[in-house]
N, C-alpha and C positions, 0 to 999 in steps of 0.2 A: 164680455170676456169669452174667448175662442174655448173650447172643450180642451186641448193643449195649455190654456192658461190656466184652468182648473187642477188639467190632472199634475201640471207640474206644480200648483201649489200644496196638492194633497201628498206630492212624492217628497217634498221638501218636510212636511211633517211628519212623514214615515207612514203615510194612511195608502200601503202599498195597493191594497184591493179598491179601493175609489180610485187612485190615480190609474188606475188599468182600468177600468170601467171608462172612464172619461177617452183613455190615450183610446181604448176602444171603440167609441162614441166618433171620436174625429177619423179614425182611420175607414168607419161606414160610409159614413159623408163622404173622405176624398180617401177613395184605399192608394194613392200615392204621396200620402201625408207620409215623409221622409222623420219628421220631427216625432211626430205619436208612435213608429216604429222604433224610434229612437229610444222612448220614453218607456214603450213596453218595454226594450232589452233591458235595461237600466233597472225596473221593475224583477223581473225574471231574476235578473244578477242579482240581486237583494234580498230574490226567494230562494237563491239556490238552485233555481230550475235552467240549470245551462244550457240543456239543448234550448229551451225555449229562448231564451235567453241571445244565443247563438242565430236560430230562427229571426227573430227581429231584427238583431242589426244587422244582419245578410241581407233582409228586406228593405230597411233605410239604405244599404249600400248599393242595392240594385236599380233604387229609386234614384240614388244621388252620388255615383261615385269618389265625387270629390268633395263629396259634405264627412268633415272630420271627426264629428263625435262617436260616429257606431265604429268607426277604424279605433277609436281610441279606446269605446268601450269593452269591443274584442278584446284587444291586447290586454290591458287590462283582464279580462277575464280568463285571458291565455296565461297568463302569469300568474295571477295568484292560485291556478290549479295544476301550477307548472308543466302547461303543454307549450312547450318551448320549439315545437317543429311541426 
Protein backbone atom coordinates (compact mmCIF):
# COMPACT_ATOMS: atom_id res chain seq x y z
CA UNK A 1 0.00 0.00 0.00
CA UNK A 2 1.25 3.57 -1.51
CA UNK A 3 1.95 6.19 1.79
CA UNK A 4 -1.53 7.91 0.13
CA UNK A 5 -3.33 4.68 0.71
CA UNK A 6 -2.42 4.91 4.34
CA UNK A 7 -2.65 8.43 5.02
CA UNK A 8 -6.23 8.31 3.53
CA UNK A 9 -7.02 5.51 5.61
CA UNK A 10 -5.94 7.25 8.72
CA UNK A 11 -8.04 10.52 7.51
CA UNK A 12 -11.05 8.39 7.15
CA UNK A 13 -10.78 7.51 10.89
CA UNK A 14 -10.14 11.09 11.84
CA UNK A 15 -6.28 10.06 12.92
CA UNK A 16 -5.56 13.69 11.32
CA UNK A 17 -1.80 13.81 12.58
CA UNK A 18 -0.86 10.24 11.03
CA UNK A 19 -2.70 10.97 7.91
CA UNK A 20 -0.47 14.15 7.49
CA UNK A 21 2.62 12.30 8.47
CA UNK A 22 1.95 9.75 5.80
CA UNK A 23 0.32 12.58 3.05
CA UNK A 24 4.00 13.95 4.08
CA UNK A 25 6.03 10.86 3.54
CA UNK A 26 4.46 10.52 -0.28
CA UNK A 27 4.84 14.07 -1.09
CA UNK A 28 9.11 13.52 -0.09
CA UNK A 29 9.21 10.88 -2.40
CA UNK A 30 7.31 12.70 -5.37
CA UNK A 31 6.87 16.54 -4.22
CA UNK A 32 4.38 16.49 -7.34
CA UNK A 33 2.19 14.06 -5.59
CA UNK A 34 -1.10 16.10 -6.67
CA UNK A 35 -3.11 13.51 -4.47
CA UNK A 36 -1.05 13.94 -0.87
CA UNK A 37 -1.27 17.80 -1.47
CA UNK A 38 -4.69 17.13 -1.67
CA UNK A 39 -4.85 15.10 1.41
CA UNK A 40 -2.80 17.63 3.45
CA UNK A 41 -5.56 20.54 2.50
CA UNK A 42 -8.40 18.34 3.55
CA UNK A 43 -6.26 17.65 6.69
CA UNK A 44 -5.54 21.45 7.48
CA UNK A 45 -9.50 22.18 6.76
CA UNK A 46 -10.25 19.67 9.52
CA UNK A 47 -7.62 21.58 11.80
CA UNK A 48 -8.82 24.82 11.13
CA UNK A 49 -5.54 25.84 9.89
CA UNK A 50 -6.75 27.49 6.63
CA UNK A 51 -4.00 29.21 5.43
CA UNK A 52 -2.43 25.88 5.55
CA UNK A 53 -5.08 24.47 4.30
CA UNK A 54 -5.27 27.02 1.41
CA UNK A 55 -1.42 26.43 0.96
CA UNK A 56 -2.04 22.66 -0.17
CA UNK A 57 -4.53 22.82 -2.43
CA UNK A 58 -2.99 25.74 -4.30
CA UNK A 59 -0.27 23.23 -4.46
CA UNK A 60 -2.32 20.05 -5.80
CA UNK A 61 -3.78 22.85 -8.33
CA UNK A 62 -0.48 23.95 -9.64
CA UNK A 63 0.54 20.33 -9.95
CA UNK A 64 -2.77 19.44 -11.64
CA UNK A 65 -5.02 22.13 -12.91
CA UNK A 66 -7.69 20.27 -13.98
CA UNK A 67 -7.58 17.62 -11.01
CA UNK A 68 -11.08 18.71 -9.25
CA UNK A 69 -10.71 17.86 -5.71
CA UNK A 70 -8.57 20.78 -4.19
CA UNK A 71 -11.06 23.23 -6.60
CA UNK A 72 -13.60 21.65 -4.67
CA UNK A 73 -11.97 21.74 -1.41
CA UNK A 74 -11.21 25.52 -1.73
CA UNK A 75 -14.63 26.26 -2.35
CA UNK A 76 -15.70 24.59 0.08
CA UNK A 77 -13.47 26.22 2.44
CA UNK A 78 -14.38 29.52 0.90
CA UNK A 79 -17.80 28.95 1.95
CA UNK A 80 -18.03 27.80 5.10
CA UNK A 81 -15.75 30.85 6.29
CA UNK A 82 -17.91 32.97 3.99
CA UNK A 83 -15.21 34.31 1.85
CA UNK A 84 -17.53 34.60 -1.05
CA UNK A 85 -15.06 36.99 -3.35
Amino acid sequence: MSYNGIANCHLKKGNLNDAMNFYKKATEINPNNKFAFNGLGTCYDNLNDFSSAINNFNRAITIDKDFSYPHNGLGNLYYANQRYS
